[in-house]
C-alpha positions, -999 to +999 in steps of 0.1 A: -003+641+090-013+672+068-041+650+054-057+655+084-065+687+079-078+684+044-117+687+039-116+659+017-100+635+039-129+639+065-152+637+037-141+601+026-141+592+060-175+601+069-187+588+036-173+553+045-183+547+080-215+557+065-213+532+040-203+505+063-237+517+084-255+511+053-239+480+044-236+461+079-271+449+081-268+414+071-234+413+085-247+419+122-275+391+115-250+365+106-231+374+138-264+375+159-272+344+148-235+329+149-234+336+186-270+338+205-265+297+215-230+305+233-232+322+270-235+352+277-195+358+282-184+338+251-214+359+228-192+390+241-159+375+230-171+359+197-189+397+186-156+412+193-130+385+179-154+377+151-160+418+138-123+423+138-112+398+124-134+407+099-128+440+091-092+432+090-100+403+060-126+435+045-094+457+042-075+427+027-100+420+002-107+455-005-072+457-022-082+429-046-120+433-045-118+444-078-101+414-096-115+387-074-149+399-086-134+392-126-128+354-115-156+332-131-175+308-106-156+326-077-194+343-067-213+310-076-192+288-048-191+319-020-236+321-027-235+281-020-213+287+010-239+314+021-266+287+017-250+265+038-243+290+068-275+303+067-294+264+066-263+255+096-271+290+114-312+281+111-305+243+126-280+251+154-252+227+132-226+252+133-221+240+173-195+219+187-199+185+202-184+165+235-165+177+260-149+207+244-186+223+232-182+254+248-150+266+233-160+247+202-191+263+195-172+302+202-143+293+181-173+280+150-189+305+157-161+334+149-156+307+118-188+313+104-189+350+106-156+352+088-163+331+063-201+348+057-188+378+062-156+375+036-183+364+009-209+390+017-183+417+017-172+404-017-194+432-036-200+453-009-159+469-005-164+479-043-178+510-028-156+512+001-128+510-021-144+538-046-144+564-015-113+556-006-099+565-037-061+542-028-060+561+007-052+537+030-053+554+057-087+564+050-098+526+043-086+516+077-095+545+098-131+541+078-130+502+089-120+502+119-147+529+134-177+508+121-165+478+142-182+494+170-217+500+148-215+460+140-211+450+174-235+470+192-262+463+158-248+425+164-258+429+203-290+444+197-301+413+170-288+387+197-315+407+223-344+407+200-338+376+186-344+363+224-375+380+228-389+370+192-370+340+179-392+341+142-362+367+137-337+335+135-356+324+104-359+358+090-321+358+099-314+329+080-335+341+050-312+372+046-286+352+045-304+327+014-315+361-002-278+371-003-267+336-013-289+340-042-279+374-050-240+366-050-245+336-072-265+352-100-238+384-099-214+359-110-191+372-139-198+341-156-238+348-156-238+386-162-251+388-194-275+366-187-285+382-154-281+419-177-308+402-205-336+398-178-333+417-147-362+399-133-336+365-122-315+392-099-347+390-076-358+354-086-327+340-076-322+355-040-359+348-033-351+311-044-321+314-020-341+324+004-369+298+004-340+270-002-327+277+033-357+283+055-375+255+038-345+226+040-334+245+077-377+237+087-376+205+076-346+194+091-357+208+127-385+193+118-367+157+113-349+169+144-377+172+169-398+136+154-363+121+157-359+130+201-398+125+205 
């Protein structure tokens, strides 16, 4: 335990949790809008089973961050998963149907924040991993305090988005914009992405459009459909 009493370690951890701060935006978003259709009680339980659970898979993949992110196409298919949460998460398709909604729609709703939050995290543990420096302790210690920070930013989305539902389609465009952003950032597109700058932002604001304007038109369909 003498590490404990090094400057440095304290450093790296404060330097982490800081990091995840930073970096837990969109992750409390996706949650948000994973769980405001489930009842009070079952929100509660998918925040807290859904941010573990995902900081456990952010540890995991931070030990092989690195070399997943060398794996051509890898980025490409995790940005067209992203544009299919966020258009699902924009429509309400993510719930359950028939007898067994409720539980249904909690356990698709811890489903979709592991799987948007495994993809987002993809480029975003390259830094946690930097501070870290192959401390695991650190890592975890580092993770595991920020769980709280995504579930009370997660709570204070699902309150607001309540009170001001455009925040569900803003929601969902994050999510596109990152979609967009992972796909370009693909190993197999880097020099072309490194030759004009300029597609880094075309492509997440394309992601971003994709997703609220499909997501529209479908509620749209949606609503012409039970009139």
């Amino acid at each position: 335990m003498e590490f404990l009493n090094s400057a440095d370690f304290w450093i790296g951890l404060v330097k982490i949790v800081w990091i995840n701060i930073i970096l837990s935006g969109d992750n409390a978003v996706v949650i948000a809008l994973a769980a405001r259709s489930l009842p009070p009680a079952q929100q509660k339980q998918a925040i807290m089973f859904g941010s573990g659970a995902a900081v456990v898979l952010r540890i995991v993949l931070t030990i092989v961050a690195a070399k997943l992110l060398e794996l051509s196409f890898l980025q490409v298919v995790g940005g067209c998963l992203l544009l299919w949460i966020g258009y699902q998460l924009l429509t309400g398709e993510e719930d359950g149907e028939g007898e067994s909604k409720g539980h249904g729609s909690m356990f698709a709703a811890i489903r979709t924040i592991l799987i948007a939050d495994l993809v987002m995290s993809l480029d975003n543990v390259i830094a946690v991993a930097a501070t870290a420096q192959g401390n695991m302790v650190l890592l975890i210690m580092g993770l595991a305090i920020s769980i709280p920070l995504v579930i009370f930013g997660s709570t204070l989305m699902i309150k607001l988005m309540e009170r001001f539902p455009i925040i569900i389609t803003l929601g969902a465009a994050l999510i596109g914009w990152v979609g967009g952003e992972t796909i370009v950032n693909d190993n197999l597109l880097h020099g072309v992405a490194m030759a004009h700058p300029w597609l880094h932002y075309a492509a997440a604001a394309a992601g971003a459009t994709l997703v609220v304007a499909v997501g529209k038109w479908m509620q749209t369909r949606q609503s012409h459909a039970i009139a």
